[in-house]
MDTraj code that builds the backbone (N, CA, C; nanometers):
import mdtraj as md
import numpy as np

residues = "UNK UNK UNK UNK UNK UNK UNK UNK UNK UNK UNK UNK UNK UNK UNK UNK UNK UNK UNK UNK UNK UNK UNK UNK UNK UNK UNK UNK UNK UNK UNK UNK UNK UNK UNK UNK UNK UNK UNK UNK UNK UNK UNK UNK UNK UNK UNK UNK UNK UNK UNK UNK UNK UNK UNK UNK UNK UNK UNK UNK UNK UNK UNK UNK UNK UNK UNK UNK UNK UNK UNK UNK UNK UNK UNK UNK UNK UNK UNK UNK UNK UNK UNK UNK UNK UNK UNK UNK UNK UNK UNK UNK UNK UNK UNK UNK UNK UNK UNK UNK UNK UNK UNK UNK UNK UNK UNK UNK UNK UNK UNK UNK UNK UNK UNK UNK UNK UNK UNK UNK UNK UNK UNK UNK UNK UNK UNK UNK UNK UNK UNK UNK UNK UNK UNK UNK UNK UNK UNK UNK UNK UNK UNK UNK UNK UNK UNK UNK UNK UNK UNK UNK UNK UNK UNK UNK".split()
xyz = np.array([
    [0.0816, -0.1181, 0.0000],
    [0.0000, 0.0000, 0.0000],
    [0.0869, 0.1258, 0.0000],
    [0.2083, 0.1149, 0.1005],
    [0.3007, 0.2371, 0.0746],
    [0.3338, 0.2948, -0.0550],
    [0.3724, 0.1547, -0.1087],
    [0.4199, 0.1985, -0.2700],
    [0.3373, 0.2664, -0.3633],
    [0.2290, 0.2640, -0.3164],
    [0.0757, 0.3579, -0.4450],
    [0.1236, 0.5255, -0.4160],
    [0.1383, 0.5536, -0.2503],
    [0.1631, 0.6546, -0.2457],
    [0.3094, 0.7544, -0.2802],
    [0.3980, 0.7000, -0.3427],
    [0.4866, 0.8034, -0.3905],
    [0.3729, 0.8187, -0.5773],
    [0.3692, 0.7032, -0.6281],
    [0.3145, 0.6861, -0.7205],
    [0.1761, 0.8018, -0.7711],
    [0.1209, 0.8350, -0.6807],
    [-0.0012, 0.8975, -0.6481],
    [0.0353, 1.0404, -0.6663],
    [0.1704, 1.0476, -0.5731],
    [0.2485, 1.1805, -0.5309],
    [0.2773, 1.2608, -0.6603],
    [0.3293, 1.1168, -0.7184],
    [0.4227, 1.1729, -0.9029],
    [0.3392, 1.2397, -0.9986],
    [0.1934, 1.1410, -0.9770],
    [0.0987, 1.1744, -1.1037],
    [0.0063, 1.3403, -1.0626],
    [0.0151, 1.3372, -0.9053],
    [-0.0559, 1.4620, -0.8970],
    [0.0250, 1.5814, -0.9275],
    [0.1864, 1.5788, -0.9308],
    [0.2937, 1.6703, -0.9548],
    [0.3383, 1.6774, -1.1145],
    [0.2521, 1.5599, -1.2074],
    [0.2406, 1.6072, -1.3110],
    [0.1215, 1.6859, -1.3874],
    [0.0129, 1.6197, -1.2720],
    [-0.0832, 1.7227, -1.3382],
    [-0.0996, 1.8610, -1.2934],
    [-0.0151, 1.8800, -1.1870],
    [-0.0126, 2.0223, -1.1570],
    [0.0734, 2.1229, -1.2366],
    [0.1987, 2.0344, -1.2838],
    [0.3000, 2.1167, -1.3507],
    [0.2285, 2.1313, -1.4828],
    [0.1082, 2.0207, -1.5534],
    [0.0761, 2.0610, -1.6947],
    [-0.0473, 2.2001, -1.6650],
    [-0.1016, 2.2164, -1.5214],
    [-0.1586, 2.3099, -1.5459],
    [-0.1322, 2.4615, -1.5024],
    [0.0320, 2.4267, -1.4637],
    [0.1236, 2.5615, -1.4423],
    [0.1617, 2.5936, -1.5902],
    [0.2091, 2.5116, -1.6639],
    [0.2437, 2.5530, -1.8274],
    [0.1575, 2.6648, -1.8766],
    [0.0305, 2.6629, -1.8751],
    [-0.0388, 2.8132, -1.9302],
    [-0.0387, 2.8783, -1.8845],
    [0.0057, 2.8801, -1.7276],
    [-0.0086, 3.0160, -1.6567],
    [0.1332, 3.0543, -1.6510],
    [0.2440, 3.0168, -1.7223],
    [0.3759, 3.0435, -1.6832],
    [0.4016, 3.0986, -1.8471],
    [0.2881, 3.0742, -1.9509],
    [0.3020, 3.1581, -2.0607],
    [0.3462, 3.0474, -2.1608],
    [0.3468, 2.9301, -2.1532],
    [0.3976, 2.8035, -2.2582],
    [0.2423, 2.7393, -2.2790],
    [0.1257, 2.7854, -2.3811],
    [0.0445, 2.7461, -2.4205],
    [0.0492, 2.5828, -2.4298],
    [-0.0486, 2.5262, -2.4118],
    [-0.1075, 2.3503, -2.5023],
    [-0.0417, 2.3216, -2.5769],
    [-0.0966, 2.4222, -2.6499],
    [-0.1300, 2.3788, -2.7562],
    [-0.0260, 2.3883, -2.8247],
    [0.1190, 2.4698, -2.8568],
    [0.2084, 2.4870, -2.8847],
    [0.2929, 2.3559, -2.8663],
    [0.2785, 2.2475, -2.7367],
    [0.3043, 2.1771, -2.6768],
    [0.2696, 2.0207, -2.8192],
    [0.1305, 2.0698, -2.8097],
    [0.1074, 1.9577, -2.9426],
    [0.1257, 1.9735, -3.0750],
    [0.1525, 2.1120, -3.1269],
    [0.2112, 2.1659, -3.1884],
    [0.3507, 2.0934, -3.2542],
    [0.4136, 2.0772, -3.1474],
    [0.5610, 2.0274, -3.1444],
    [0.5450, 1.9015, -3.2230],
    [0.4392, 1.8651, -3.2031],
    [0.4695, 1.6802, -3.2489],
    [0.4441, 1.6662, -3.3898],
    [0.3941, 1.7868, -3.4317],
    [0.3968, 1.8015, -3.5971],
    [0.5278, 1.8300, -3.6533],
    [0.5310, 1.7451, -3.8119],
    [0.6723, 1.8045, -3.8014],
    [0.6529, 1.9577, -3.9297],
    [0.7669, 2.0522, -3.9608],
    [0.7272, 2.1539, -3.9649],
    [0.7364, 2.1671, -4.1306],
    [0.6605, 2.2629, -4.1661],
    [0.6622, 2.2074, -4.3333],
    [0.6791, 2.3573, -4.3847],
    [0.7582, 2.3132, -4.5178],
    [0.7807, 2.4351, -4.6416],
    [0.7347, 2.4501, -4.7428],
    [0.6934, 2.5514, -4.7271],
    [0.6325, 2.6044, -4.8117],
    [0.7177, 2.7017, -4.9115],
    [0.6704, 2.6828, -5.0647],
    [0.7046, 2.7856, -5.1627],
    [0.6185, 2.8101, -5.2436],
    [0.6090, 2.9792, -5.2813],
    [0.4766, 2.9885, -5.3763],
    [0.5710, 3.1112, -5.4065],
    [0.4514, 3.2141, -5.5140],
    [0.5111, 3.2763, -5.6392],
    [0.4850, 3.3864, -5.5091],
    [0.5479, 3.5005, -5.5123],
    [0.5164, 3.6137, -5.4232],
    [0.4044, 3.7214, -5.4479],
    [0.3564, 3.6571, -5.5664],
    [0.2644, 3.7383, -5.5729],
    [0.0855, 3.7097, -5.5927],
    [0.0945, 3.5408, -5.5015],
    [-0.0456, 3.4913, -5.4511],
    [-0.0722, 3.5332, -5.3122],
    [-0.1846, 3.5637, -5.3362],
    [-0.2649, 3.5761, -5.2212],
    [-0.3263, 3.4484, -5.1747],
    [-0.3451, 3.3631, -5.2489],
    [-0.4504, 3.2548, -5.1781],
    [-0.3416, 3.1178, -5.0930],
    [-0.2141, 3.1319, -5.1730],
    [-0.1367, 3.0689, -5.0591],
    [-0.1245, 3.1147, -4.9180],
    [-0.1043, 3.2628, -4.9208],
    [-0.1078, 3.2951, -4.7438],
    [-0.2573, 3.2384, -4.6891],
    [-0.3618, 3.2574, -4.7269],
    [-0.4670, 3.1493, -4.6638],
    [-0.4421, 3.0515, -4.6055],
    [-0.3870, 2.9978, -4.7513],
    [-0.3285, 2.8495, -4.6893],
    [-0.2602, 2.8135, -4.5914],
    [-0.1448, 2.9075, -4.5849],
    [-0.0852, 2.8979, -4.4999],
    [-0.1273, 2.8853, -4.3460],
    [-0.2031, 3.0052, -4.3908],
    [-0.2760, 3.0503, -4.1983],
    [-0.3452, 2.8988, -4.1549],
    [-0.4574, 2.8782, -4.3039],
    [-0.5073, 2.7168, -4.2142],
    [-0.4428, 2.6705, -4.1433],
    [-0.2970, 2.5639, -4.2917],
    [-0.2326, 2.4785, -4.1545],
    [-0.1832, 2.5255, -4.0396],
    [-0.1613, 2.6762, -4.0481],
    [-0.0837, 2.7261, -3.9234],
    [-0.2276, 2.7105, -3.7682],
    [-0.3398, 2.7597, -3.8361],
    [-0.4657, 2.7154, -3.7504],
    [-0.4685, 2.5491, -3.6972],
    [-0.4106, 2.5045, -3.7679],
    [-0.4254, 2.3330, -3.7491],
    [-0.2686, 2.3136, -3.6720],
    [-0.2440, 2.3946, -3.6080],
    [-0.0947, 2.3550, -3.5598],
    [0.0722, 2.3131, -3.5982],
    [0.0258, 2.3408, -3.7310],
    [0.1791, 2.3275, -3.8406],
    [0.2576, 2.4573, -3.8119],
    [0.3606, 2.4086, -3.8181],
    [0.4645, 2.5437, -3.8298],
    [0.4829, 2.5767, -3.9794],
    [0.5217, 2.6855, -4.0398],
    [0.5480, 2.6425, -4.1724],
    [0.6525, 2.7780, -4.2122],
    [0.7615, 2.7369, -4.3004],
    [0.8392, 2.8224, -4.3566],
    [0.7797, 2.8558, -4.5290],
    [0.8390, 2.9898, -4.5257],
    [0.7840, 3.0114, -4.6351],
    [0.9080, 3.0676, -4.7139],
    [0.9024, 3.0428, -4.8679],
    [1.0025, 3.0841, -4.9308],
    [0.9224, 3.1356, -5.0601],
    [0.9269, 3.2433, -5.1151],
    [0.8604, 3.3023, -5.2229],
    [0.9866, 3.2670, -5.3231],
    [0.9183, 3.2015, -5.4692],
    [1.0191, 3.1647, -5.5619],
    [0.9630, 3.2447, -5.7190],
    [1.0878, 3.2315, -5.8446],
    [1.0474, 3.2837, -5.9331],
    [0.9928, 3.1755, -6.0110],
    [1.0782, 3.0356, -6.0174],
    [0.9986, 2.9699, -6.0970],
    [0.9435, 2.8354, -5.9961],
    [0.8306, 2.8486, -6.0465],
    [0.7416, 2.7403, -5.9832],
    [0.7658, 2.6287, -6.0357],
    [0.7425, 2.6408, -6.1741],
    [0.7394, 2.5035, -6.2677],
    [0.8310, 2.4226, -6.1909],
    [0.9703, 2.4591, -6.1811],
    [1.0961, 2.4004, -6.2077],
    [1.0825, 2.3191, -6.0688],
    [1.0651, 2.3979, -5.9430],
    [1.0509, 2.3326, -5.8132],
    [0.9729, 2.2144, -5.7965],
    [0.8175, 2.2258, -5.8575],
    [0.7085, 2.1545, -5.9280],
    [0.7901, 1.9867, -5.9738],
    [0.8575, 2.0148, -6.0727],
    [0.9525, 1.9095, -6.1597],
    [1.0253, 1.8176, -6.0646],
    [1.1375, 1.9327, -6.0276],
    [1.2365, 1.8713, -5.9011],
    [1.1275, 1.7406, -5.8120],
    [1.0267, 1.8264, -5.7737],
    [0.9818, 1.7338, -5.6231],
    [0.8685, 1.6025, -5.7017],
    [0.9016, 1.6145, -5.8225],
    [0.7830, 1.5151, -5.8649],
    [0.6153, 1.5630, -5.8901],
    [0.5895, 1.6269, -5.8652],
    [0.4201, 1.6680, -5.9068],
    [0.4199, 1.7066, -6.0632],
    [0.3420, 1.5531, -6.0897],
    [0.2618, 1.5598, -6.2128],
    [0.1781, 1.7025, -6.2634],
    [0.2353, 1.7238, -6.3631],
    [0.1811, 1.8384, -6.3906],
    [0.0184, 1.8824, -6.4470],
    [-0.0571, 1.7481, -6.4790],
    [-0.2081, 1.7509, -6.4263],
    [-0.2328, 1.7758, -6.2940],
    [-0.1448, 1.7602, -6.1808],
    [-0.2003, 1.8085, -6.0602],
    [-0.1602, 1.9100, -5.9867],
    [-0.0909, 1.9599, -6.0863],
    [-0.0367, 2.1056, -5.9949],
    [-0.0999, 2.2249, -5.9913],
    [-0.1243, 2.2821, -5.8664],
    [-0.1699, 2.4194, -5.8308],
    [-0.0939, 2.5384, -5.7958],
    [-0.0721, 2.5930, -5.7105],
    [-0.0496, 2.7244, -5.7053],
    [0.0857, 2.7252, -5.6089],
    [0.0967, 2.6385, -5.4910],
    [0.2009, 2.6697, -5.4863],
    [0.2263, 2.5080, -5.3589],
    [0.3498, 2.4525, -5.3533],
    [0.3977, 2.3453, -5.3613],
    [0.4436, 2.3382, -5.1983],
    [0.4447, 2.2272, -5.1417],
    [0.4927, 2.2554, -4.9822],
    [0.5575, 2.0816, -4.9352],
    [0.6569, 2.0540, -4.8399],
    [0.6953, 1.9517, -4.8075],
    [0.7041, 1.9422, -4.6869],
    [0.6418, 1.8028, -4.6178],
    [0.6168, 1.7834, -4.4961],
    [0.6277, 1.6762, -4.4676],
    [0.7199, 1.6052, -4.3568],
    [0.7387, 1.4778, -4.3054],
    [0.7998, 1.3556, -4.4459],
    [0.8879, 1.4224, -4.5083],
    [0.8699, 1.3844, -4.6639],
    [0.8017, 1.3259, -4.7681],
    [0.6928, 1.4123, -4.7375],
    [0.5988, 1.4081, -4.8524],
    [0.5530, 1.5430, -4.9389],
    [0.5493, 1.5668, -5.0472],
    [0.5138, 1.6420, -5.1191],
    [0.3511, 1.7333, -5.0928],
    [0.2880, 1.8402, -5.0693],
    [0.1708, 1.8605, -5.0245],
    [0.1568, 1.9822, -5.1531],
    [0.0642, 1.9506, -5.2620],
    [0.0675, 2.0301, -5.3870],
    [-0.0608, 2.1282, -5.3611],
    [-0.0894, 2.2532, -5.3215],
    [-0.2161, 2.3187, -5.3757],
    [-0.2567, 2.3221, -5.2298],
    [-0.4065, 2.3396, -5.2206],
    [-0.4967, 2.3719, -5.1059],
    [-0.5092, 2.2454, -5.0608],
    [-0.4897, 2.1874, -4.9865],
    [-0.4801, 2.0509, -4.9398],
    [-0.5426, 2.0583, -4.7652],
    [-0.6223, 2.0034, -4.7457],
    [-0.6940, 2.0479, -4.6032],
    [-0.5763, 1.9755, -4.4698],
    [-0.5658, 2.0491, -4.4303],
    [-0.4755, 2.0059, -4.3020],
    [-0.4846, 1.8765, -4.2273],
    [-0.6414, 1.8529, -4.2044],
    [-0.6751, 1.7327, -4.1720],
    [-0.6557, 1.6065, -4.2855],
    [-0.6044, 1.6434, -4.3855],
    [-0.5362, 1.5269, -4.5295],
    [-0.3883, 1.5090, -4.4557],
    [-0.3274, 1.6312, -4.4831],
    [-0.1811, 1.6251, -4.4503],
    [-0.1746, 1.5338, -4.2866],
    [-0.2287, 1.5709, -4.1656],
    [-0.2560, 1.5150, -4.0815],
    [-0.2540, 1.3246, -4.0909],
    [-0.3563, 1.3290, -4.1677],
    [-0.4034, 1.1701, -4.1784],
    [-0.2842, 1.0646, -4.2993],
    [-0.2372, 1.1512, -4.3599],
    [-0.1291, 1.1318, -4.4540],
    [0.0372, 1.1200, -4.3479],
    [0.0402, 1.2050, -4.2431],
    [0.1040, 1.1127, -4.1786],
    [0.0979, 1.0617, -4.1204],
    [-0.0110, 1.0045, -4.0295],
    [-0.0648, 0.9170, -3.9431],
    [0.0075, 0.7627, -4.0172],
    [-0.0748, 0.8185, -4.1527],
    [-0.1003, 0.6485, -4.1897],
    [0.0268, 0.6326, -4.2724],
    [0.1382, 0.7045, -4.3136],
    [0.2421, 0.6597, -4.4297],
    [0.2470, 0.6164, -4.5031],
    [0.1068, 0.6233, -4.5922],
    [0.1678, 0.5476, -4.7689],
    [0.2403, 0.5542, -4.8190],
    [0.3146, 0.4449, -4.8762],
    [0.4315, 0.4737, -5.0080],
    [0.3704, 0.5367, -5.1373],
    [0.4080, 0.6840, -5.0934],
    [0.3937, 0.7612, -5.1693],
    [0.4530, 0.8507, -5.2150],
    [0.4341, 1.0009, -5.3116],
    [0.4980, 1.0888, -5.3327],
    [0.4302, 1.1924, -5.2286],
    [0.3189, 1.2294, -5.2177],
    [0.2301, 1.2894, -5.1854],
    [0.0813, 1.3271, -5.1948],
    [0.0188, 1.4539, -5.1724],
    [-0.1154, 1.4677, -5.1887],
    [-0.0891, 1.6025, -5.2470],
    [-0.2137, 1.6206, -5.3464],
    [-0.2510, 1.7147, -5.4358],
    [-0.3864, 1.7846, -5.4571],
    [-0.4071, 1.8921, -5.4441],
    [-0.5507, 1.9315, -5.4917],
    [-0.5056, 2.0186, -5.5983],
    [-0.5021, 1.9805, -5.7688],
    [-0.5007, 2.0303, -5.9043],
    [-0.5936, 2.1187, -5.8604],
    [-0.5052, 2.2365, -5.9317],
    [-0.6219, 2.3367, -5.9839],
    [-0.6167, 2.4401, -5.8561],
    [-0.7212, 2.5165, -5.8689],
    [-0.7662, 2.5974, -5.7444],
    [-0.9129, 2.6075, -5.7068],
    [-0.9736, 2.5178, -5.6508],
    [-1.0863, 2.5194, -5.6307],
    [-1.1325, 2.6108, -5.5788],
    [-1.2025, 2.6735, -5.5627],
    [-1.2422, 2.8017, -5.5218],
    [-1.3316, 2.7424, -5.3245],
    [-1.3540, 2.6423, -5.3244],
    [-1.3518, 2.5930, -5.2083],
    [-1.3034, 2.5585, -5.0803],
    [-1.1488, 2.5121, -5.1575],
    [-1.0638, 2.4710, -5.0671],
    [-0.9902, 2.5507, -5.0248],
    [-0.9621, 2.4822, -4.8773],
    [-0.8781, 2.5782, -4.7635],
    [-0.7830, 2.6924, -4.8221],
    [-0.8452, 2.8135, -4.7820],
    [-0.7129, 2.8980, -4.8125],
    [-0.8049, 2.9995, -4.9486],
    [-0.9026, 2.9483, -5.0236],
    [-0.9488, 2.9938, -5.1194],
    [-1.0550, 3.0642, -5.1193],
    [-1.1844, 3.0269, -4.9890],
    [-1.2672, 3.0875, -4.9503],
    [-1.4108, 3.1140, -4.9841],
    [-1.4280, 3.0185, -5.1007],
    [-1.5597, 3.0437, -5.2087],
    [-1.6360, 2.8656, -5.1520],
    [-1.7267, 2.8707, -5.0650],
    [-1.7800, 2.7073, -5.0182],
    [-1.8735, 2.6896, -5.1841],
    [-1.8595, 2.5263, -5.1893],
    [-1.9620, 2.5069, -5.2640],
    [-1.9390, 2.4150, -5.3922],
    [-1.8364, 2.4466, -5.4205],
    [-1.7282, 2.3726, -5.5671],
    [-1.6842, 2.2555, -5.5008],
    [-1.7245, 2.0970, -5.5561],
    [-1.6911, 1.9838, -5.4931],
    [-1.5237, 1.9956, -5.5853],
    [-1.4544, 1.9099, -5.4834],
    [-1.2962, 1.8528, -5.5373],
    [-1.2415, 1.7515, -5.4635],
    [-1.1497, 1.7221, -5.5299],
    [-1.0778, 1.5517, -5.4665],
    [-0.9539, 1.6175, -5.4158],
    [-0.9049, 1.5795, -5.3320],
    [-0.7314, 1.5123, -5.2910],
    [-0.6517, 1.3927, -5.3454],
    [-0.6226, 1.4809, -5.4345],
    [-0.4893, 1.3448, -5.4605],
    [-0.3840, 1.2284, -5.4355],
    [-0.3740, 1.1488, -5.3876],
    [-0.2626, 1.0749, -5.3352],
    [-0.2140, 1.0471, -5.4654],
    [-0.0811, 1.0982, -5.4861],
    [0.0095, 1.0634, -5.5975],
    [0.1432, 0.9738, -5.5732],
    [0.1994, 0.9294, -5.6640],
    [0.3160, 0.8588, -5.6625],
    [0.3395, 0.7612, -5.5846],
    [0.2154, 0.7006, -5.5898],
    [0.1840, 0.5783, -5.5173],
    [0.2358, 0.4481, -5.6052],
    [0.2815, 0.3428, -5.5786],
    [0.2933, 0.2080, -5.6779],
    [0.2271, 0.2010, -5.7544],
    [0.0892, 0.1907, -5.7211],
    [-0.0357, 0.1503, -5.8014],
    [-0.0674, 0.2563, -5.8419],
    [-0.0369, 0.3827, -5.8704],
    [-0.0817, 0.5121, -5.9591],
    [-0.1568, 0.5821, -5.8417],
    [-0.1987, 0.6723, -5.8723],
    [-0.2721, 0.7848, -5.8157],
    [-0.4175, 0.7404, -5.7984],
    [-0.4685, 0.8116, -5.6711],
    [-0.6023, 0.7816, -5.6543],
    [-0.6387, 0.8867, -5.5549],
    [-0.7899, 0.8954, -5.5458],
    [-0.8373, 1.0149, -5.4682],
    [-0.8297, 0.9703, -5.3330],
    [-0.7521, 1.0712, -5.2439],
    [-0.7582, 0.9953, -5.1234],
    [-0.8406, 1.0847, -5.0800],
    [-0.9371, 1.2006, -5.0636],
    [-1.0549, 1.2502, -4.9667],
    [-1.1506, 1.3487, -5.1096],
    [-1.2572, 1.3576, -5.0782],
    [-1.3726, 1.4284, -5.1465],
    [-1.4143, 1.4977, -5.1090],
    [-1.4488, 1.6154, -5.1375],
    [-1.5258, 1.7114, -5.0553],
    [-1.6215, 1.8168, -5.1522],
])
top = md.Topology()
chain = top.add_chain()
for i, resn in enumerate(residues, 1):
    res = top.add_residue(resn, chain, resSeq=i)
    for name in ("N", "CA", "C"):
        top.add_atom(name, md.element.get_by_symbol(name[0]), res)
traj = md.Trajectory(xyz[None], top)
């Protein structure tokens, strides 16, 4: 019975220290934050609908660097995105390729689960998807550079 009580002691001195963390100015959520890993971004400097984007995943807890480039195409090429599925501006995360408006909760579930893949894509610019702001226009997510070819991995 002695032994429960250091045990008891430990777990109440951790839940006290996790609820000193916000009051000492080190948010949660920043905390879970961390366990994402942090992704780059490059787009042309003169879109607006990538900073959207950006803010999402940054809303969804991604960190993200940003690098404004002149040529897209070429970066596009380098990282592999089929050029039927390329959008506006190109990002890499946990090494995978993330092409276009791609909903955070994709990228999320894309690394959960690790397909052998290249990445995920939303062609085009839907005027729907994250970052774009117009509800209403259905579109797919891409899973590309998969063995077995490409296939839609979410619908919306």
């Amino acid at each position: 019975m002695y032994a429960l009580v250091p045990a008891r002691r430990h777990a109440l001195r951790l839940a006290l220290a996790s609820l000193a963390l916000p009051m000492a100015g080190i948010p949660l959520r920043r905390a879970r934050a961390a366990a994402l890993p942090p992704v780059m971004v490059w787009k042309d400097a003169n879109c607006g609908c990538c900073g959207n984007w950006i803010r999402h995943i940054e809303g969804a807890g991604f960190t993200a660097t940003v690098r404004d480039m002149d040529d897209m195409a070429a970066l596009k090429q380098a990282r592999g995105v089929p050029e039927a599925l390329q959008s506006c501006h190109t990002a890499a995360v946990g090494g995978y390729v993330v092409e276009g408006h791609v909903p955070a909760d994709d990228i999320k579930r894309l690394l959960a689960e690790q397909p052998e893949a290249r990445g995920l894509a939303v062609p085009g610019m839907p005027q729907s998807a994250p970052g774009m702001g117009d509800p209403g226009e259905p579109y797919a997510v891409v899973l590309f550079g998969t063995p077995a070819g490409n296939r839609v991995y979410a619908q919306y």
